[in-house]
C-alpha positions as MATLAB code, in Angstrom:
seq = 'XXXXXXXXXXXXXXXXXXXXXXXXXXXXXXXXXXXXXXXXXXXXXXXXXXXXXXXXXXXXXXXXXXXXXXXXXXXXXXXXXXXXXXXXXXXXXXXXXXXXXXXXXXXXXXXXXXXXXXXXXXXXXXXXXXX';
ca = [
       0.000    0.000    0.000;
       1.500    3.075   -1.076;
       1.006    6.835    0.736;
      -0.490    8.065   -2.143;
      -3.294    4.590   -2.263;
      -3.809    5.483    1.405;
      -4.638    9.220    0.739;
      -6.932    8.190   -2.132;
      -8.689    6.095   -0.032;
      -8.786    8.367    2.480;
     -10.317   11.058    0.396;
     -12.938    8.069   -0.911;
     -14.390    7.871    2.421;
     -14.349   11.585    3.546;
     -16.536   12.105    0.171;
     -18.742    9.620    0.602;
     -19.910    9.237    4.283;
     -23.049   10.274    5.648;
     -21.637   11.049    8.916;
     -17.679   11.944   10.473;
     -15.970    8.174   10.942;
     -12.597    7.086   11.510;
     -10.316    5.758    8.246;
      -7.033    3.453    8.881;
      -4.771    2.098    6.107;
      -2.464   -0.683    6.233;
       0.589   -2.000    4.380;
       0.456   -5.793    4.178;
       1.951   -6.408    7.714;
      -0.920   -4.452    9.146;
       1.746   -1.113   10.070;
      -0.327    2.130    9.279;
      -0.276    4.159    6.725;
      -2.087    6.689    6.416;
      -5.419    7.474    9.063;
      -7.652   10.135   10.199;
     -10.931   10.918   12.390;
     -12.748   12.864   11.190;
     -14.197   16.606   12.929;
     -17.068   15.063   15.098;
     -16.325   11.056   14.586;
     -16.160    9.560   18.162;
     -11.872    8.766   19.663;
     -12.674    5.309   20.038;
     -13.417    4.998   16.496;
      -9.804    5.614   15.689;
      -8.810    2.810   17.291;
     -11.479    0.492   16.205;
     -10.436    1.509   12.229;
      -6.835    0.858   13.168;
      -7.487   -2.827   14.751;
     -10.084   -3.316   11.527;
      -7.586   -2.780    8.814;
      -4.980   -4.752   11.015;
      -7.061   -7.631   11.149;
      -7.860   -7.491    7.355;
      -4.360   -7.319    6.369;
      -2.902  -10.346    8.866;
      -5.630  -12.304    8.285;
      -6.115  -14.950    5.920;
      -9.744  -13.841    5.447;
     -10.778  -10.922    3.240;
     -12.438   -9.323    5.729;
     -13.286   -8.927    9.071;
     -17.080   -9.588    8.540;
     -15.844  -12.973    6.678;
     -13.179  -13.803    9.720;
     -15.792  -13.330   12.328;
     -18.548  -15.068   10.610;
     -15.623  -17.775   10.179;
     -15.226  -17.843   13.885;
     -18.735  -16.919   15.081;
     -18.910  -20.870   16.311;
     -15.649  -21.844   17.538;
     -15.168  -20.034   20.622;
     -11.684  -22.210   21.004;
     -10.211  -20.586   17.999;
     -11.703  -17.251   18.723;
      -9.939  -17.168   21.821;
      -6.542  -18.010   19.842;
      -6.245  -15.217   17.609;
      -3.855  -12.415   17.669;
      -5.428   -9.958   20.655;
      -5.381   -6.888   18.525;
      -7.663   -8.940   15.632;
     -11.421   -7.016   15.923;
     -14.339   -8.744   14.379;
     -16.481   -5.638   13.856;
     -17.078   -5.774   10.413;
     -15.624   -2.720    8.258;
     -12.212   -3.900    7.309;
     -11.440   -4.844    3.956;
      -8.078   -6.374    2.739;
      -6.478   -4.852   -0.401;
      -5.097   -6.732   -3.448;
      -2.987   -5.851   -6.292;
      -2.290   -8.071   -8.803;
      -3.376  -11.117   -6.610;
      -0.932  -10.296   -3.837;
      -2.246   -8.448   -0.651;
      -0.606   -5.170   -0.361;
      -2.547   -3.636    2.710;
      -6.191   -2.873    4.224;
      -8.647   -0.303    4.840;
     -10.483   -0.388    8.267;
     -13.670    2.673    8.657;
     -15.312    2.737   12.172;
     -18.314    5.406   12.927;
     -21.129    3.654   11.369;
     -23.037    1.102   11.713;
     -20.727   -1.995   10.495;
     -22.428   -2.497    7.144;
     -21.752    0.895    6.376;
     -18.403    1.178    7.407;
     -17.717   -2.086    4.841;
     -19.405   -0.464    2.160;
     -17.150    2.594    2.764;
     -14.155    0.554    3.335;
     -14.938   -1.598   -0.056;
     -15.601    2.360   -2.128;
     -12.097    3.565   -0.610;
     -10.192    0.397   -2.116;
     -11.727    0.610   -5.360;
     -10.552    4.531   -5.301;
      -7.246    3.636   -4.652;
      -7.031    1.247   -7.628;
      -6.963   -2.040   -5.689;
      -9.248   -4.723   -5.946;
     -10.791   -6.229   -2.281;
      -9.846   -9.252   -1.087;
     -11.182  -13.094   -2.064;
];
């Protein structure tokens, strides 16, 4: 994930949400980018973005919606995963050429939303999701 993917995706989001939210953006190994809350989203949805994108990058899933539905009836391997993994859905890995380069994580709406926004900021950055 390049700086200037991140800020496109970035910009994606802040163009297209209904209300303020938080963006994160992820190389590969899950290490930031680029982020930013917006004027009004709550602090904690910083945070929550961050630990979305950082799930859909060290996952093996493509999301964290898939991961958690994965998951959603093994509490033994829930338990086992990497403590900073979130399974709110609204992060989205990021492929280029069939390799997974980063992730976007949005946090501020309801988790649907925050995929949706997460999907329209990879497509802006010229990425395809992940599969």
């Amino acid at each position: 994930m390049t700086h200037a993917q991140a800020l496109a995706a970035i910009r994606a989001v802040l163009e297209s949400t209904p209300r303020p939210v938080s963006i994160a953006v992820v190389d590969d190994h899950g290490e930031l980018v680029a982020c930013l809350a917006m004027d009004g989203a709550a602090r904690d949805t910083l945070e929550n973005a961050r630990r979305k994108a950082y799930t859909a990058a060290r996952s093996d899933a493509p999301s964290t919606r898939a991961l958690a539905e994965k998951v959603r009836d093994a509490p033994t391997e829930l338990a086992s995963f990497d403590p900073q993994f979130s399974f709110f859905h609204g992060g989205v890995a990021a492929v280029a050429d069939g390799h997974r380069v980063g992730a976007v994580g949005v946090s501020g709406l309801p988790g649907a939303d925050d995929e949706r926004l997460a999907l329209s900021a990879i497509a802006a950055a010229g990425l395809e999701p992940g599969a």
